[in-house]
LUMGUVEX-555160 format. One line per 5 residues: their letters; for each residue x, y, z of N, C-alpha, C. Coordinates in steps of 0.02 Angstrom, whole numbers, plus 32768, in hexadecimal, padded with zeros to 4 digits. Each point is the difference from the previous one (the first is absolute). Example, Ala and Ser with C-alpha at 12.3 -4.5 7.8 and 13.67 -1.06 7.14 Angstrom:
AS = 8294/7EE4/8186/7FD3/803B/8000/802D/803C/8000 | 7FEE/8035/7FDC/802A/803B/8003/7FD9/8037/8025
//
This chain:
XXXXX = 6241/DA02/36B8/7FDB/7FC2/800B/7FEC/7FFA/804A | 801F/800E/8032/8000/7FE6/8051/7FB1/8041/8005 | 800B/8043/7FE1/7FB9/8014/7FFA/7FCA/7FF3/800E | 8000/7FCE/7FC5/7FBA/7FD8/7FF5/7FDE/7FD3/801A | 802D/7FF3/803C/7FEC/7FD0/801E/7FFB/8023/804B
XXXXX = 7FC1/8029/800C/7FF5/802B/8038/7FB0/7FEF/8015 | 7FE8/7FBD/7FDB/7FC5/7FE2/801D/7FD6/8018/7FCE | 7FCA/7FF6/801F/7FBC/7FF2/7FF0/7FDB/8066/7FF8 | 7FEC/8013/7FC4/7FE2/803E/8007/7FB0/7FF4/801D | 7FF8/804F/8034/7FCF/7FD8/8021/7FC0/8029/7FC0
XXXXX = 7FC8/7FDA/8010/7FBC/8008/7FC3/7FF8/8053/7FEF | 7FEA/801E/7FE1/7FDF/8045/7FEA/7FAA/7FEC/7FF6 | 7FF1/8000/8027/7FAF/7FF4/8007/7FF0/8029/7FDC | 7FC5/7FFD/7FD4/7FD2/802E/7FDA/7FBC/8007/7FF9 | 7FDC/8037/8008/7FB7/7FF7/8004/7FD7/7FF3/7FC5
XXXXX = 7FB8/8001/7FF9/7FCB/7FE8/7FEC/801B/8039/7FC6 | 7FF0/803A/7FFE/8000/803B/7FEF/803A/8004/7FD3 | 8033/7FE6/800E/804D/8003/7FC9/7FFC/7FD3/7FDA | 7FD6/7FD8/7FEF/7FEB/7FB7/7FCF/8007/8025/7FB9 | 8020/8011/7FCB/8004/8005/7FCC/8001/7FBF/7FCE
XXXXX = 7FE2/8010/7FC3/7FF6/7FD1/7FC0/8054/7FDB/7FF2 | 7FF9/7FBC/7FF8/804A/8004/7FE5/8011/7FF1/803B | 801F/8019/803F/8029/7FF2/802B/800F/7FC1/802A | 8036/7FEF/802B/8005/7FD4/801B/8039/7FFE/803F | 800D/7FC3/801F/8015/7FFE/803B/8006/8029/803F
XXXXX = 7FB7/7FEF/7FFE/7FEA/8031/802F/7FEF/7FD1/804B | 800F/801F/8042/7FFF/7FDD/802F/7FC2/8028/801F | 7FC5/7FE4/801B/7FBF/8027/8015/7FE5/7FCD/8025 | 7FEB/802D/804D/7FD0/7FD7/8033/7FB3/8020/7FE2 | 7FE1/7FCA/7FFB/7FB4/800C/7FF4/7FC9/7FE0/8027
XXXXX = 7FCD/8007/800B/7FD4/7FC8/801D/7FCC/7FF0/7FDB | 7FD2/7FC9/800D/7FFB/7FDF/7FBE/7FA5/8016/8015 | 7FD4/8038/7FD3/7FB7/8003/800D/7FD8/7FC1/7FDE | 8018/7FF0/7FCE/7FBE/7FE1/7FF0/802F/7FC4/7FCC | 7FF9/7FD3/7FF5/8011/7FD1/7FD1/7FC0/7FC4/7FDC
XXXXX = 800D/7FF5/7FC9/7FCC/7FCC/7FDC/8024/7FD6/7FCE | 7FEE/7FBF/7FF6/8010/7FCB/7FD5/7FFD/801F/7FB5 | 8042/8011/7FE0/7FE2/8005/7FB4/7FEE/7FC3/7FC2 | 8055/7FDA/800F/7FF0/7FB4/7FE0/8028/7FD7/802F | 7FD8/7FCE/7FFA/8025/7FB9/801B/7FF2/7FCC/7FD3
XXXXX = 803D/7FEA/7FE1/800B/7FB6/7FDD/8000/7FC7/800B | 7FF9/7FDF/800A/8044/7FA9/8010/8000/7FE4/7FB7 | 803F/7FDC/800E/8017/7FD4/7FC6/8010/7FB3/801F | 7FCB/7FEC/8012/8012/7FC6/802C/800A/7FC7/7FCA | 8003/8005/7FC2/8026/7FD5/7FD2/803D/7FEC/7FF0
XXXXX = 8033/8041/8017/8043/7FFD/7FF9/8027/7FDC/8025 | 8038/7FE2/7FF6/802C/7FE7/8042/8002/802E/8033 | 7FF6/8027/801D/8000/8029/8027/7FC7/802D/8019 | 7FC3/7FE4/800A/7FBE/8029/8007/8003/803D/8036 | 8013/8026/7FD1/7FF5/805B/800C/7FD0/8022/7FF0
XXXXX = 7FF5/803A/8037/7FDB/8025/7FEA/801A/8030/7FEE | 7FDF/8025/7FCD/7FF4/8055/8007/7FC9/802C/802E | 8017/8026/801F/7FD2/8035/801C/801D/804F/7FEF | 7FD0/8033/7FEF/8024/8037/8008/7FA3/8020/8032 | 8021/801D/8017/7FCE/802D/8028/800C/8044/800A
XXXXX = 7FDA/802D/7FF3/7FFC/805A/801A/7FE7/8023/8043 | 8041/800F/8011/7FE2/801E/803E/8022/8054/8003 | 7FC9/8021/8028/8007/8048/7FEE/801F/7FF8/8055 | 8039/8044/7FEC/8034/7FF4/8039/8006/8055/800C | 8027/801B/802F/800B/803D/8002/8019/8022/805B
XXXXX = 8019/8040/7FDC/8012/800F/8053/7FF0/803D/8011 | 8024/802B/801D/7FCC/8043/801F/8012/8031/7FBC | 8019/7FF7/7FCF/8018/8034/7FB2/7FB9/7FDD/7FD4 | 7FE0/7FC6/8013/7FE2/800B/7FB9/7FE5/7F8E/7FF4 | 7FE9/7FF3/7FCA/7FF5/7FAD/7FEF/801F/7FFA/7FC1
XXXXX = 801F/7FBD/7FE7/7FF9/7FD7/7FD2/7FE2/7FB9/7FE2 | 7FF6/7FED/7FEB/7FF9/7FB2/7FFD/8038/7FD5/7FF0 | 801E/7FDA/8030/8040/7FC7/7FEC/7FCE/7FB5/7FDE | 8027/7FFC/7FDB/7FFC/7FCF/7FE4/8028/7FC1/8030 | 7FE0/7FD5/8019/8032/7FBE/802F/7FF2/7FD8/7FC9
XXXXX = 803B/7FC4/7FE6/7FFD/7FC8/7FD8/801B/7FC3/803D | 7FCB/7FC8/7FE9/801C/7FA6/8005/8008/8010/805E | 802F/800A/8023/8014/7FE8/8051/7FFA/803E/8017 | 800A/8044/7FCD/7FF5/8040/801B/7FB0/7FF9/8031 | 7FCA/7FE1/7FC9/7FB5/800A/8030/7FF8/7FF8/802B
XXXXX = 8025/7FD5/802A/7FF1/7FF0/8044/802F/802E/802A | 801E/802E/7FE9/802F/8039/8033/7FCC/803E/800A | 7FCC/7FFA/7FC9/7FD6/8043/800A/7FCA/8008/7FF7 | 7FEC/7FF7/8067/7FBD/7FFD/8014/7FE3/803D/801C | 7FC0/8005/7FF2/7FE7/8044/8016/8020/800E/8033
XXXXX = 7FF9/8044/8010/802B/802B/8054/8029/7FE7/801B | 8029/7FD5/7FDA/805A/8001/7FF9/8031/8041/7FF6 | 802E/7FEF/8019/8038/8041/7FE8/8027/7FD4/7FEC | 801E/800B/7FC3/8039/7FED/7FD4/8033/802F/7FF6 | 8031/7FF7/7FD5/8044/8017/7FFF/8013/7FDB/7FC1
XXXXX = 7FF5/8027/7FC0/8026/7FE9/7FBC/8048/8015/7FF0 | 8030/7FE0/7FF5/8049/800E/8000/7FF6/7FF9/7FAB | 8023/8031/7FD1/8010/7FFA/7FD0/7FC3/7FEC/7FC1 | 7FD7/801F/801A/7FB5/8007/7FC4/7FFD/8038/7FCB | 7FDF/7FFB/7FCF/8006/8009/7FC1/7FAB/8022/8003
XXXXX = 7FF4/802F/7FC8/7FB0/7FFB/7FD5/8018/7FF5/7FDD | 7FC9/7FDA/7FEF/7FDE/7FF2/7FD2/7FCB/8021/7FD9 | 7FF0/8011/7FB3/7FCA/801E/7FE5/7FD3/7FC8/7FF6 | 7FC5/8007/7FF8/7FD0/7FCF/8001/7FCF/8021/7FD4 | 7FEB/800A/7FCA/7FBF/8023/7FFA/8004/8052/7FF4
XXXXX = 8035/8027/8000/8017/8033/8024/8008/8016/803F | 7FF8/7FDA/8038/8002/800D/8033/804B/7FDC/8023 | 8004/8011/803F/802F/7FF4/802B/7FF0/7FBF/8021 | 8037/7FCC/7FF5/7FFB/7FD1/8048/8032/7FFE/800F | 800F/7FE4/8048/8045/8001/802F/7FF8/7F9E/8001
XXXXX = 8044/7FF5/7FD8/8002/7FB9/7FFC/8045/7FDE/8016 | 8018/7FCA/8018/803B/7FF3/802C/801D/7FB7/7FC9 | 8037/800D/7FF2/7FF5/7FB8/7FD3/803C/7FD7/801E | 8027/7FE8/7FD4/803C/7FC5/802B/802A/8015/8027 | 801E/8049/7FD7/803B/801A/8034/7FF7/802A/803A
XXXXX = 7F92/8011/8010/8001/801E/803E/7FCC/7FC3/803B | 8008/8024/802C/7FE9/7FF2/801A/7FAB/8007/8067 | 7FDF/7FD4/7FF2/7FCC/8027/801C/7FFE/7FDF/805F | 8005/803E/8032/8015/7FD9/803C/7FBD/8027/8038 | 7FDB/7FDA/8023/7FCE/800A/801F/8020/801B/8051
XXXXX = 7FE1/8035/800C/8031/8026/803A/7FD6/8013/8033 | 7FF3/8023/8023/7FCE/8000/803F/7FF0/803C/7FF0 | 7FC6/8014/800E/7FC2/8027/7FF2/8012/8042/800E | 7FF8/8028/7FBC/801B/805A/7FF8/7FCD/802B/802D | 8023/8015/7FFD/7FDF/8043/803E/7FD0/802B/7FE1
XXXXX = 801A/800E/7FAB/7FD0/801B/7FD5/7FBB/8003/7FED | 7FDB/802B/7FDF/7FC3/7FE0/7FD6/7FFF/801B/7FD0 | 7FEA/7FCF/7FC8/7FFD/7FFD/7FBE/7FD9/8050/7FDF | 8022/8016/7FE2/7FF0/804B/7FEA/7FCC/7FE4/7FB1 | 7FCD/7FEE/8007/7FB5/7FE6/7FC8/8006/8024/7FD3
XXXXX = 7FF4/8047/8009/7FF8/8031/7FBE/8034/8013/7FE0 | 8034/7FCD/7FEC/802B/8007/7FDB/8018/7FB5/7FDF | 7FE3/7FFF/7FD7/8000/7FBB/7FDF/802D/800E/7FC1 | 8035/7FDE/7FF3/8035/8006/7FC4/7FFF/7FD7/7FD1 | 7FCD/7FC6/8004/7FF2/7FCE/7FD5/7FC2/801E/7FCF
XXXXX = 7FD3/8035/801A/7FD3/801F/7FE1/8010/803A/7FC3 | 8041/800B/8020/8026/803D/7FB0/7FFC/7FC0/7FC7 | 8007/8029/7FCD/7FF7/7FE4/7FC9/8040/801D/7FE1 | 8027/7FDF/7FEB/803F/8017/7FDF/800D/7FE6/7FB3 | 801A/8027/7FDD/7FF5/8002/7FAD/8053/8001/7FE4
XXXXX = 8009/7FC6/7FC8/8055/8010/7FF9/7FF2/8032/7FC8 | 8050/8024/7FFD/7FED/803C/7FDC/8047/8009/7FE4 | 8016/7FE4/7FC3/802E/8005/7FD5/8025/8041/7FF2 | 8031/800D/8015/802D/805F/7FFB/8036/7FF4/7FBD | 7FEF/8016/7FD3/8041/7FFE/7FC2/8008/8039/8010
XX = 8064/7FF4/8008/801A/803F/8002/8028/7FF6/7FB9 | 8002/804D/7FF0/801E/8026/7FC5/8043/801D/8005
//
């Protein structure tokens, strides 16, 4: 027990490029190229007039791009030629494709400007990925 209690493990950062289907808790600095409004709601009827927003912004670092999906308070963390820092993000399939999405248990922290540049000709949201059922015998 006295073990386990040796602090805090520090992050395993991971690139653009190691993004597999399926996976998750992944900790990745990205900077943010391009973002756009997909939907925005309000429900200004409810006791509580909320909105919804989700917005797409294509993100990436010197391995390669994805598109994150930001929901509701995420949109306003990710503005063009920002550098961000997602702790514990997930893809998402969408369509067959890849998105890098952050939901309750991660989180998205705006950090001072990467030294990097965005590697364009490698877009991972553009594969097209197919599920493919294996019966074994």
């Amino acid at each position: 027990m006295a073990e386990s209690k040796q602090g805090l493990r520090k992050p395993v950062f991971t690139k653009v490029d190691q993004l597999r289907p399926g996976t998750s808790g992944h900790t990745i600095t990205l900077k943010v190229v391009d973002t756009k409004m997909v939907m925005q709601r309000g429900r200004p009827d409810g006791p509580q007039p909320r909105q919804m927003r989700i917005a797409e912004s294509l993100v990436g670092d010197e391995t390669g791009m994805i598109i994150f999906t930001a929901r509701n308070d995420q949109v306003d963390l990710v503005k063009e030629g920002s550098t961000i820092i997602l702790r514990n993000a997930k893809i998402d399939m969408f369509k067959g494709s890849m998105r890098l999405a952050v939901d309750k248990w991660g989180r998205i922290e705006v950090t001072e400007p990467a030294s990097f540049t965005v590697k364009e000709d490698n877009n991972l949201s553009l594969i097209e990925y197919e599920l493919v059922n294996v019966v074994v015998e």
